[in-house]
C-alpha positions, 0 to 999 in steps of 0.5 A: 535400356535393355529390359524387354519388359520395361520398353514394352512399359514405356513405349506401349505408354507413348503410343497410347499418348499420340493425340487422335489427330497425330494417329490418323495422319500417321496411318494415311502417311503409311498407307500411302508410304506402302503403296508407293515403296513396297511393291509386292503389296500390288501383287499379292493375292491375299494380305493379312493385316490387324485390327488396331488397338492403344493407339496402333497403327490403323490400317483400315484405310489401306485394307479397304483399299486393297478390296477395291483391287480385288485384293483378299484381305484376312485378320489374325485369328488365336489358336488354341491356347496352348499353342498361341498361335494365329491363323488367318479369316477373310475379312469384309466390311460389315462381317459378323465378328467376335471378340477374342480374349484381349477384346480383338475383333476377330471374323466369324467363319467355319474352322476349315475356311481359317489359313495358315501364314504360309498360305498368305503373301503379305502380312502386316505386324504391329508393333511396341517398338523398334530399332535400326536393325529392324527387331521389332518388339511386340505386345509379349504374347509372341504369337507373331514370333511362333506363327512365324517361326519358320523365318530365318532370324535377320528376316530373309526368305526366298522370294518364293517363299510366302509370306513377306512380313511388315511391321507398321508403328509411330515414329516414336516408337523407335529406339537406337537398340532394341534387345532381341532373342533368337526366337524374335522374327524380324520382318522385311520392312519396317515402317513408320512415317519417318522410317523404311528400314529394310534389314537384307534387300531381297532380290527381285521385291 
């Protein structure tokens, strides 16, 4: 299968198939799978991360956790809709949210409190689906991929250089080949409860 839009179709299908059960285990097995496998998490100052919908994965538990580290917590926020693009507000449990266009929570705060990607260590990513290599397939709107443009295309960046990127799905979500375009940013890490696919190691993460 090679037609982006076609896998988009059929992968947004199965993930929205996984029975409730099978999703929550899923998010605590990758919770506890990013704790103990991908260290820069315990070091990052500020971690982006997003509300889930049709079946993504839930990373509230990992969120509230990292609060009780000290550790700030953001979600996406849109742009303006001409450039599709996300920047990201501070979060906290209880905060007064609104809705964006696709129903997605997003924090109410002052335009001037809102960060760029650069401006955060960690990001979590969902996706629609995923290969071997790493690509990751998202909803179609490639906000990630405009937010993120400054990447290089197999996913590496200096270890100083913020912000390092995670993609977090089901295991049914994967697929042996996944079509991908130059503008397509692959993220560091890749995981699932059966996945860790990490494209180039970087030294010193």
């Amino acid at each position: 299968m090679t037609d982006k839009k076609a896998i988009r179709q059929q992968f947004r299908k199965k993930r929205s198939a996984l029975p409730a059960y099978r999703q929550q285990l899923a998010s605590l097995a990758i919770a506890d799978k990013v704790l103990r496998k991908i260290p820069v998490i315990r070091r990052a100052g500020g971690i982006a991360f997003y509300l889930s919908q049709e079946g993504e994965i839930d990373l509230l538990p990992l969120m509230l956790y990292c609060l009780k580290q000290g550790q700030r917590c953001y979600l996406p926020v849109l742009e303006t809709p001409d450039e599709k693009k996300l920047r990201f507000a501070e979060w906290q449990p209880g905060q007064t949210m609104s809705q964006n266009k696709y129903g997605i929570g997003e924090p109410i705060v002052p335009q001037h409190q809102l960060l760029s990607a650069a401006e955060i260590d960690l990001i979590f990513m969902p996706l629609v689906a995923f290969d071997a290599c790493g690509n990751r397939l998202g909803m179609g709107g490639g906000y990630y991929d405009r937010t993120l443009a400054g990447h290089d295309r197999d996913g590496s960046v200096p270890s100083s250089q913020k912000p390092f990127l995670v993609a977090t799905g089901h295991d049914v979500q994967y697929i042996p080949h996944l079509p991908h375009d130059t503008w397509d940013v692959i993220p560091h890490i890749t995981i699932t409860p059966g996945h860790f696919i990490r494209p180039l190691r970087l030294e010193g993460d």
